[in-house]
C-alpha positions in Angstrom: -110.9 -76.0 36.4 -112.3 -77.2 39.9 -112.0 -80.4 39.2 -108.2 -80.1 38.2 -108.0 -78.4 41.3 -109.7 -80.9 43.8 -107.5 -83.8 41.6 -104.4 -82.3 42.9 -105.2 -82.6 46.0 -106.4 -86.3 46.1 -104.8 -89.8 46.3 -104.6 -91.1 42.6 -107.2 -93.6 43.2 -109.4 -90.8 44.1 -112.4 -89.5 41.4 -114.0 -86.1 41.0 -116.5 -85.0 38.9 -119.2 -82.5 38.3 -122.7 -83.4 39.9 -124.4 -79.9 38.8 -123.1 -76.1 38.1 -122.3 -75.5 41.8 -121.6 -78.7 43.0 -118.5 -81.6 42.8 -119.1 -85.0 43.6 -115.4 -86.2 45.1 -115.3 -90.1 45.8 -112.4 -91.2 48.3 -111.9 -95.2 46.9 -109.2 -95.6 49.8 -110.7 -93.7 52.7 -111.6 -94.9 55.8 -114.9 -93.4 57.3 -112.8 -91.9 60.2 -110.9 -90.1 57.4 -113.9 -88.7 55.5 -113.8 -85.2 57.8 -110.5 -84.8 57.9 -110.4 -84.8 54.3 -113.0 -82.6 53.5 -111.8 -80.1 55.9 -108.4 -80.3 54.2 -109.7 -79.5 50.9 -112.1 -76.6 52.4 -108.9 -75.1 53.6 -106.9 -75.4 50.3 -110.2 -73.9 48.5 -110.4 -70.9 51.8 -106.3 -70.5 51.4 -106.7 -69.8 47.3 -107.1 -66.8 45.4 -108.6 -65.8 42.4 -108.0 -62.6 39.7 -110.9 -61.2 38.7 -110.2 -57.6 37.2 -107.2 -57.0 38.5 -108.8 -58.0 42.1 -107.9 -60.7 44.2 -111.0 -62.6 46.0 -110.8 -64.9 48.3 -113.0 -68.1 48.2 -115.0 -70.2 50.6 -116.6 -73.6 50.1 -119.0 -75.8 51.8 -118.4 -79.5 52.1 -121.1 -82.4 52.4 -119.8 -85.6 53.1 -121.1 -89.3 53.6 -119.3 -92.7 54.1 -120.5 -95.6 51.9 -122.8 -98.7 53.9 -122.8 -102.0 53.1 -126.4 -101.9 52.2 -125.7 -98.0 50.2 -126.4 -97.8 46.5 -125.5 -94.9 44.9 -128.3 -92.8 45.1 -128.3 -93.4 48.7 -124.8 -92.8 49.6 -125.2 -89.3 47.4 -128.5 -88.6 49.0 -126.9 -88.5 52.5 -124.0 -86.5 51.0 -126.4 -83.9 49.4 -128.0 -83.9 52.8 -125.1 -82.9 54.7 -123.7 -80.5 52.4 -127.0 -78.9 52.8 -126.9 -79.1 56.5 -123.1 -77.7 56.0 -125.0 -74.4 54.1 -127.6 -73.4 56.9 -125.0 -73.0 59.4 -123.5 -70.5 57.3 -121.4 -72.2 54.9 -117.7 -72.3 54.5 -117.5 -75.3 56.9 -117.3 -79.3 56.0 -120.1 -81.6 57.6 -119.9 -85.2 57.4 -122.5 -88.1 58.0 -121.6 -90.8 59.9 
């Protein structure tokens, strides 16, 4: 379901996928790493601006983004390390906020 729901709100050449229970891996093909923020933060506000029905009670949802642009020198460990590292760094200031490594 959350990846349907990130996939509608990406560029066609644009992947999602699940990296673990609680976490989405979202790879921007055509992004520039100027753009990697912007987007993040766009999609943290779709995800804050939802709703969800969950006996009969509608709860709100917040999300925290991570965020890395790829290196010429990147593999993909690397490039997901640095992600992993700022979605982390994204969490200890209290969440529901995008960080991005430039």
């Amino acid at each position: 379901l959350c990846e349907e729901f990130f996939s509608r709100l990406l560029g066609p050449t644009d992947l999602v996928g699940c990296l673990s229970d609680d976490k989405f891996l979202v790879v921007l093909t055509e992004c520039k790493e100027s753009e990697v923020a912007k987007v993040a933060e766009h999609l943290r506000t779709m995800v804050r601006l939802s709703e969800i029905e969950w006996w009969g009670n509608q709860l709100s949802i917040t999300c925290s983004f991570g965020g890395a642009a790829s290196r010429p020198e990147d593999t993909a460990e690397l490039l997901v390390e640095r992600a992993e590292k700022s979605l982390l760094e994204s969490i200890a200031a209290g969440g529901n906020r995008a960080t991005v490594i430039t």
